[in-house]
Each structure stands twice: as C-alpha cells, then as structure tokens.
C-alpha angles and dihedrals in degrees: 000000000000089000091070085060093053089056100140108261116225119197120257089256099054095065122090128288109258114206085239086078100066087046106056139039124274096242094057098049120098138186129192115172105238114185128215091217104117095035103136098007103128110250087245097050090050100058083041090070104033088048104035111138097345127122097251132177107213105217104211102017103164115051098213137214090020099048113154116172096210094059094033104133079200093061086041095050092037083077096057109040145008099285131188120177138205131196134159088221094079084168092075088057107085084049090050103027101076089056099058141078092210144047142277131216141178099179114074089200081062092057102083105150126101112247136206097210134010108205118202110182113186095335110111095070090062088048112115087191111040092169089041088051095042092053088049093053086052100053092055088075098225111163087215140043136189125188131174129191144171114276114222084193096054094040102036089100106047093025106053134036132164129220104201087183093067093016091233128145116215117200131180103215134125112264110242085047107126090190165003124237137203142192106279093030096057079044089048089050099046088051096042099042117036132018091247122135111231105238100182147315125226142181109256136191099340101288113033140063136239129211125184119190141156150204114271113241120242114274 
C-alpha cells in the first residue's frame, strides 16, 4: 500500500480544466488532487494495510451508542496490528475491553505513549472544536495520521433530495453529524490547523474520504 502514496503528484495546475473555471472567479476555485486508489477496497482491508504492524491509537474506537462487537472495526483491527483506542464514551469499555490486546482511554491526559499512526475514522464531522481537535491530534506526536469523513460530493445523490412542493429538505446523516466535508475543506482543516504534510487524499468506501498526512522530519 505504500505504493498508493508514492502515486506520482502533479501540481494544481497540471490537472484538467473543469468548466467551473470559466464560470467562477480565480480567487474562489479551488483544486485539491483526490485519487481513486482505494475505490472498491473493502474499509477493513484498507486500514489493514495502512495499519498493518504498526503501534496505532484508534480515535473513536468504540461507536457508541451503537456498539456492536460483531461489527467493531476495533475488535477487527486488534488482530492485525498494536492498537490502543480512545473514546469519550468510556461506558462502551468493560463490553469491548475483554476482547482486546490493547487499552482504552477517554482521557487524552491518560494517553502517554508515542504512536506510529493515529487513526480517526468518521469522527471529525462530530467534533464541536475542529481546531481544538486537530491540535489535539497533533500533540499526541504521531508520525502518521489517518483521518476519514463523510464526502458531500460522493453522497449528494443518494443522501439529499428536495420536495419544492412542501419546501422540505430531506437529508440522509447521522444525527449527531455537525457537518459535511469536502475535498478542499478537510484539506483547509488539516493546513490551517495542524503542521502535517498532506500525503495524499483518496476516494473511500463509496461515500468518505480518506486523508493521510505526516509530521515533517527535522531539516
């Protein structure tokens, strides 16, 4: 799977011109280069291979309060590499814990070893404080990060409809969701908010994305 990361980069300006250009002003346009790499690789198999062997703190581990062990992507990734989780809903941990090599925790000032990767599926988007997460993310010193979302692009058509007739938008999100990201706003977040390099963004399990970035090494 490292291959997929060294995907050659072109420059923004190397990609295809998109009607929208001529449509909008300059200032407002932006590109942000998305690959196709991971499009029908099973979510599982994916953080498999991204995780494989490596010492990773699972953001989010628990999926309260619809935790169900049989479907627990923590119990599932548990098998394949040495995983840590943390979730604020601490009350989900004596159902989980028995089943798991490694610890939980739901206070970040309890979370005091050094990761190789931190992996955040679907979690930004319940977030109050993104900054305040971010930055949290950050100080944990990881020297990769992994983060999935929900894509407004990949779920506008089966996700949101309109009835004019009775002026009601109908919409298809969890319920505790704040938002809905998008190529160059889960980019925005990740530059203005933390030091990471950006790696690389992908299309993921039909209707998320999925970021990879790292900490730059010392000059």
């Amino acid at each position: 799977m490292s291959a997929v990361l060294a995907t050659e980069r072109k420059t923004m300006d190397d990609l295809p011109v998109s009607p929208l250009e001529y449509a909008h002003q300059k200032y407002f346009v932006q590109k942000v280069k998305v690959g196709e790499d991971f499009v029908g690789v099973p979510r599982l198999d994916a953080f498999v291979a991204l995780c494989a062997d490596k010492r990773v703190l699972h953001v989010g581990c628990v999926d309260w309060p619809i935790t169900d062990l049989k479907r627990s992507l923590h119990l599932q990734l548990d098998e394949h590499c040495q995983l840590d989780g943390f979730d604020i809903h601490g009350e989900a941990f004596p159902l989980m814990q028995p089943h798991l090599k490694g610890r939980l925790f739901s206070d970040w000032a309890d979370v005091t070893e050094r990761y190789d990767t931190v992996l955040v599926p679907e979690v930004m988007e319940h977030v109050p404080d993104v900054q305040g997460f971010l930055q949290q993310l950050d100080a944990l010193g990881a020297g990769q990060y992994i983060i999935t979302v929900p894509d407004a692009y990949s779920c506008f058509r089966r996700h949101f409809d309109y009835n004019s007739g009775a002026q009601t938008f109908v919409e298809v999100v969890h319920p505790d969701h704040n938002c809905w990201y998008t190529p160059f706003t889960l980019a925005n977040v990740i530059r203005k908010y933390t030091p990471w390099q950006l790696d690389g963004m992908f299309f993921f399990n039909g209707m998320s994305l999925l970021a990879v970035a790292s900490r730059p090494q010392p000059a």
